[in-house]
C-alpha positions as CSV (number, residue, x, y, z in Angstrom):
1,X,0.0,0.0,0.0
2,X,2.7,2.1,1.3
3,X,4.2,1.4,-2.2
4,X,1.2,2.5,-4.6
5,X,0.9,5.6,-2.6
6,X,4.5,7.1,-3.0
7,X,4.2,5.9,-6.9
8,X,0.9,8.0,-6.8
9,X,2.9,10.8,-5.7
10,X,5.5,10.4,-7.7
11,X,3.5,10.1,-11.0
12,X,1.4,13.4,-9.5
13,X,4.8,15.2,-9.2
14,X,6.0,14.2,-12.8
15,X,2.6,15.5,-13.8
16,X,3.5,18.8,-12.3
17,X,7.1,18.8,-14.0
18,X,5.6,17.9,-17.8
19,X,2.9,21.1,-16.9
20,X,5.8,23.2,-16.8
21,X,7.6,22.2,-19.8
22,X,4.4,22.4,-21.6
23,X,4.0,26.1,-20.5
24,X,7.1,27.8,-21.3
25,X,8.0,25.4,-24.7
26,X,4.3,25.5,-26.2
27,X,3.7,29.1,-25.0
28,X,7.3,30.1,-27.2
29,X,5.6,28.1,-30.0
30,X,2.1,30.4,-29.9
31,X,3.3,33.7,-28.9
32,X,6.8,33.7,-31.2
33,X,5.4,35.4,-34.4
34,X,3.5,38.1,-32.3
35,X,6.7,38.9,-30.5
36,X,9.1,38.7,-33.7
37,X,6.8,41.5,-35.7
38,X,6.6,43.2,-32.2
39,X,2.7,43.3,-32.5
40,X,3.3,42.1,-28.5
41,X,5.6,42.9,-26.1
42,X,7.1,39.9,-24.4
43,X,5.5,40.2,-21.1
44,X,2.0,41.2,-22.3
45,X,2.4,37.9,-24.9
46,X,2.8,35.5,-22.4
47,X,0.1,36.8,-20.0
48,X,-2.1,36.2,-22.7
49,X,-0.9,32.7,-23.1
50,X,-1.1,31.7,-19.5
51,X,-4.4,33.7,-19.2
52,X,-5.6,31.9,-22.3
53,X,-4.1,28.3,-21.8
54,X,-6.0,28.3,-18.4
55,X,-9.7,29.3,-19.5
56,X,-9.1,27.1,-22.4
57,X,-8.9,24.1,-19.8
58,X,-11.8,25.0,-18.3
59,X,-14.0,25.4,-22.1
60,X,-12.7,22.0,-23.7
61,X,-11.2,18.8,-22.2
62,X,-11.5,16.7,-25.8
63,X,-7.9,16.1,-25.8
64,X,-7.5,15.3,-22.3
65,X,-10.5,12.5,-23.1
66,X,-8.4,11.3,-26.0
67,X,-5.0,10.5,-23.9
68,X,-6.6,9.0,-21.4
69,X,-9.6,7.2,-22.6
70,X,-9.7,7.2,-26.4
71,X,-5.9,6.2,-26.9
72,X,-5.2,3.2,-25.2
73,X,-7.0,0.6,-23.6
74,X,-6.9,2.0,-20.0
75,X,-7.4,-1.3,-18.5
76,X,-4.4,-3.0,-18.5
77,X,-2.5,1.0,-17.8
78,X,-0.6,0.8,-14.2
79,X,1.3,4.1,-12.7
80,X,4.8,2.7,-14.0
81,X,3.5,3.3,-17.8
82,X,2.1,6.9,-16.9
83,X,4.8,7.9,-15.2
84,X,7.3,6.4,-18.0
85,X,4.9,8.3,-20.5
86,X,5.3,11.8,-18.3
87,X,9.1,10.9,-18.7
88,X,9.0,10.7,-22.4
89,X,7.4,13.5,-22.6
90,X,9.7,16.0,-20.5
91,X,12.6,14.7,-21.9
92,X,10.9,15.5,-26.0
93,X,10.5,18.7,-24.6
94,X,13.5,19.4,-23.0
95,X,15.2,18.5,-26.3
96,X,13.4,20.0,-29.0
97,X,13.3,23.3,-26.5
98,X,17.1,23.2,-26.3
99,X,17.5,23.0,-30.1
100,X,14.9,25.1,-30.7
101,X,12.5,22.8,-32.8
102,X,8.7,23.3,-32.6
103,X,7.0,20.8,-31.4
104,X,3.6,20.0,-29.6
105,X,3.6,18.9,-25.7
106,X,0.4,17.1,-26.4
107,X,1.3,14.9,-29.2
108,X,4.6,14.1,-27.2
109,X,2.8,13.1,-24.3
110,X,0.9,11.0,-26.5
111,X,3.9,9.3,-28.2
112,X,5.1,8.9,-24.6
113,X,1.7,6.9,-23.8
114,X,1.6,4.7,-27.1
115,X,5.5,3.9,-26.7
116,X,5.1,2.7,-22.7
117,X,2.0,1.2,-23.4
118,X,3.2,-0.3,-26.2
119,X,6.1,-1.5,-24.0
120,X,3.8,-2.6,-21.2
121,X,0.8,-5.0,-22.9
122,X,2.0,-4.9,-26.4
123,X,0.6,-3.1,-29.4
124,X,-3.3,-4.3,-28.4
125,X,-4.0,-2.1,-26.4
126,X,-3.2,0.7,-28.8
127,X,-6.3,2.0,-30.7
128,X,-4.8,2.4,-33.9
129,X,-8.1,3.8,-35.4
130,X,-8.1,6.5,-32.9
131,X,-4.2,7.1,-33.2
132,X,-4.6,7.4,-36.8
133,X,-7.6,9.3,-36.7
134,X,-7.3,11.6,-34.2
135,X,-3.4,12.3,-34.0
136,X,-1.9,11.1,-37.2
137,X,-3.9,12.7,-39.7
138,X,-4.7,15.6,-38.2
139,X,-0.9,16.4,-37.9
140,X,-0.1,15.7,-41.1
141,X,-3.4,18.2,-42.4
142,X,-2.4,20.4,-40.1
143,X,0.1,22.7,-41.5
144,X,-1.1,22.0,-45.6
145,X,-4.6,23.4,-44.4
146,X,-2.4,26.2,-42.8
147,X,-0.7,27.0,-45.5
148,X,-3.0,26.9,-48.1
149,X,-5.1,29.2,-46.1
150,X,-2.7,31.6,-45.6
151,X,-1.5,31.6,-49.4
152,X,-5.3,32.1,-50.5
153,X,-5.8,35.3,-47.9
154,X,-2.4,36.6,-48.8
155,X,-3.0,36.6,-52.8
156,X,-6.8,38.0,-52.2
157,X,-5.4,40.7,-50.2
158,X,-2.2,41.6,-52.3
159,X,-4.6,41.7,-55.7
160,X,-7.2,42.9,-54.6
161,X,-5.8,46.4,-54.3
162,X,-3.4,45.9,-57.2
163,X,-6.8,45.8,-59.2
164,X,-8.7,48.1,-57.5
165,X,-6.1,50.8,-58.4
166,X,-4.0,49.5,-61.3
167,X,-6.3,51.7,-63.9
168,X,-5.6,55.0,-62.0
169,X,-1.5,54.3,-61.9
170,X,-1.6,53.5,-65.2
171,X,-3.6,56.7,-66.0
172,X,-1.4,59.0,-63.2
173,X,1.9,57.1,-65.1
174,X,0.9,58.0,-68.5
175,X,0.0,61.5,-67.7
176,X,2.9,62.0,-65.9
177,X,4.9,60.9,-69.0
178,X,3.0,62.5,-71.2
179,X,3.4,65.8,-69.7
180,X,7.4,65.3,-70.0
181,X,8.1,65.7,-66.3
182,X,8.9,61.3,-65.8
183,X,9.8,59.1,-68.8
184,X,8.4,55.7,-68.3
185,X,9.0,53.3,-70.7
186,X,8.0,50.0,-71.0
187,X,9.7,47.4,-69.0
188,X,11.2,50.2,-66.4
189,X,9.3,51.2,-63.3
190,X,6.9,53.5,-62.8
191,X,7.4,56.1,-60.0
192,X,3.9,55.8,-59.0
193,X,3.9,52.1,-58.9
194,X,7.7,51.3,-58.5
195,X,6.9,47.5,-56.7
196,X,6.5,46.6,-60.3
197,X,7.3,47.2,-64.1
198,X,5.3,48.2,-66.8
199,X,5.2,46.2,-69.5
200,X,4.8,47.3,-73.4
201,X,0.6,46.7,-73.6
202,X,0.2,48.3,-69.7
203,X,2.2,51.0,-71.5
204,X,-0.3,51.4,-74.3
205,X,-3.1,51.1,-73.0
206,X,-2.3,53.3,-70.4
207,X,-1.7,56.3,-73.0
208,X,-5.0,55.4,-74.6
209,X,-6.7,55.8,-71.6
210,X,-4.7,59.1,-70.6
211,X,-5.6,60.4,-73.8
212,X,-8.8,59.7,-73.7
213,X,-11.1,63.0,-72.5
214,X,-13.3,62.7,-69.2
215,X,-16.6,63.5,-69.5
């Protein structure tokens, strides 16, 4: 008895030490970009993390469920593999913390669990529809939904007001040429629009429409 209960406490302790790791190397991974453009001063970023990481555990304990229940076969799961999970788990962080890889404290405990289950009762009582599922696929989708999100907002956003305002430069560019004061020739850069060159039909039709009298 005497035995179970100090494992209890050690496991509760180690569960303390992975909380830790899992605040300072998972709040660098949320809080880095707002830092880096300075959008956030360091201080006020992470006591928005913390503030934030806490009420999220109060909204949503889905991935909690999913470790504990969903992942493996909780049956056969004694202290030593949760404790050797927690241990797994630290260690991932501590390592991809030193070498400054981003990485996810949840899906390192959760290697952590499959590895000492694995270890434990063999690879039956690993749900390998719900590791696939749930943690697999996900993290693979991940960062291509990511990325093609962010390519299709930052195209709609860079040509939109290319488009929006391409017939005035071409019109301000023509005029200004016209009147003698800026040569702009096709192919060179336009002072008005100098992120970009004007080619030889921009060129034309922008003198057509300069030309052109306003009603």
């Amino acid at each position: 008895m005497e035995h179970i209960t100090l494992l209890l406490g050690i496991v509760i302790v180690t569960a303390l030490v992975f909380d830790f790791t899992n605040g300072f190397h998972d709040t660098a991974n949320a809080m880095a970009t707002t830092i880096s453009t300075g959008a956030l001063k360091p201080k006020v970023a992470v006591a928005m993390s913390a503030a934030l990481n806490l009420v999220g555990a109060f909204l949503s304990v889905e991935v909690a469920n999913t470790i504990s229940k969903g992942l493996v076969d909780e049956t056969g799961i004694r202290p030593e593999v949760i404790f050797a999970a927690l241990v797994g788990a630290i260690l991932w962080n501590l390592v991809t913390w030193l070498v400054g890889l981003p990485s996810s404290s949840s899906h390192a405990l959760m290697g952590g669990l499959v590895g000492a289950t694995i270890a434990s009762a063999g690879t039956g009582a690993v749900h390998g529809d719900v590791l696939v599922g749930k943690v697999l696929l996900p993290a693979v989708a991940a960062p291509i939904v990511a990325g093609l999100a962010a390519m299709v907002a930052t195209r709609s956003r860079s040509v939109g007001p290319l488009c929006s305002g391409s017939a005035s430069t071409l019109r301000r560019a023509a005029a200004t040429d016209a009147s003698g004061a800026v040569n702009v020739t096709p192919g060179r850069s336009s002072p008005v629009h100098s992120h970009s060159a004007i080619s030889s039909k921009e060129y034309r039709a922008a003198r057509s429409v300069a030309s052109t009298p306003r009603k």
